[in-house]
matplotlib code that plots the C-alpha trace (Angstrom):
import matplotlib.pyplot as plt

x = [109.0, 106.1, 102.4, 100.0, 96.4, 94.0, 90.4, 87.5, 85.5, 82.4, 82.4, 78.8, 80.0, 83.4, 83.3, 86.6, 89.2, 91.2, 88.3, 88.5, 89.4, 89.5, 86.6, 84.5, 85.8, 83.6, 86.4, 89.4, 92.8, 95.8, 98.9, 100.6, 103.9, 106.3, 108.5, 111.3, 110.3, 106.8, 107.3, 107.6, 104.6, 102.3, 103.3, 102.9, 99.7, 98.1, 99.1, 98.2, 94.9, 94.3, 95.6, 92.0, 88.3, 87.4, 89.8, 88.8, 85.3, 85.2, 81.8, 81.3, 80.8, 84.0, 87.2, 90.9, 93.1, 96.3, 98.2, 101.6, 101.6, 104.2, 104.2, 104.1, 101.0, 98.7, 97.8, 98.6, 94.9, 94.1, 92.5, 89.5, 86.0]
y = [97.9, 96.2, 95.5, 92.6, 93.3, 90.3, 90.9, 88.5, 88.9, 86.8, 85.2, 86.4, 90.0, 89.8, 86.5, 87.1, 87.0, 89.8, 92.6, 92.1, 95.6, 96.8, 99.6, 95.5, 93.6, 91.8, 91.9, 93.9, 93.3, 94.9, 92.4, 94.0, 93.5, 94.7, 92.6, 93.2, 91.2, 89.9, 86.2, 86.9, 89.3, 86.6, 83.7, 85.7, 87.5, 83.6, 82.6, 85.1, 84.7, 81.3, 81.9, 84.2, 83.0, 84.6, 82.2, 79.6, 80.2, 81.3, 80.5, 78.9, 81.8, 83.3, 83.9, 85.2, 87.7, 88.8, 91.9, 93.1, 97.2, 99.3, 100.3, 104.2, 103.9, 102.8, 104.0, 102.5, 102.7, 100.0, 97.5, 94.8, 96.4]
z = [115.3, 114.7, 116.2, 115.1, 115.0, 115.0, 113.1, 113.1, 110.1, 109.6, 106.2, 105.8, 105.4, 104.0, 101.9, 100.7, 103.5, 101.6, 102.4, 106.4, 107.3, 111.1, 109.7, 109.3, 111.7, 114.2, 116.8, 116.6, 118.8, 119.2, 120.4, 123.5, 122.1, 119.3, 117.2, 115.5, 111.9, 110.5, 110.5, 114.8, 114.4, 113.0, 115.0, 118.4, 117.0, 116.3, 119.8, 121.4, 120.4, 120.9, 124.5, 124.7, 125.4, 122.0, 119.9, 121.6, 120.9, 117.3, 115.4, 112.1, 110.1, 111.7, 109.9, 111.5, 110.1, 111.6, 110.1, 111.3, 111.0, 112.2, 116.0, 115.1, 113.0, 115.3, 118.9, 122.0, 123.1, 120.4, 122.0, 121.3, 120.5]

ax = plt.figure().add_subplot(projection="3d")
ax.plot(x, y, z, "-o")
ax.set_aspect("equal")
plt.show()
């Protein structure tokens, strides 16, 4: 199964998109939810975030990244910091 994980990098720190890392990340998310491929991972990890306050309020500077990893490899208590 897998989990997505949605990091906000600002552009400022991590110009290139690529080096947004959850060790960087401005704001870090953990979906509550595991799919079964990728392509469902990423579309339910971009919605879910625009469903919160801080999608909706994303700043200039800011840049999204969603990643699909595998449910095992992270731990449930992942949440946003």
């Amino acid at each position: 199964m897998l989990t997505g994980m949605i990091l906000i990098c600002s552009v400022l720190t991590t110009p290139d998109l690529r080096d947004c890392t959850y060790a960087n990340a401005s704001v870090a998310m953990r979906v509550p939810a595991e799919f079964g491929n990728p392509a469902t991972c990423f579309m339910h990890a971009q919605a879910y975030l625009a469903g919160t306050s801080i999608g909706r309020a994303l700043g200039e500077h800011e840049r999204v990244k969603a990643v699909c990893v595998r449910s095992d490899t992270i731990a449930k208590s992942t949440t946003m910091r």
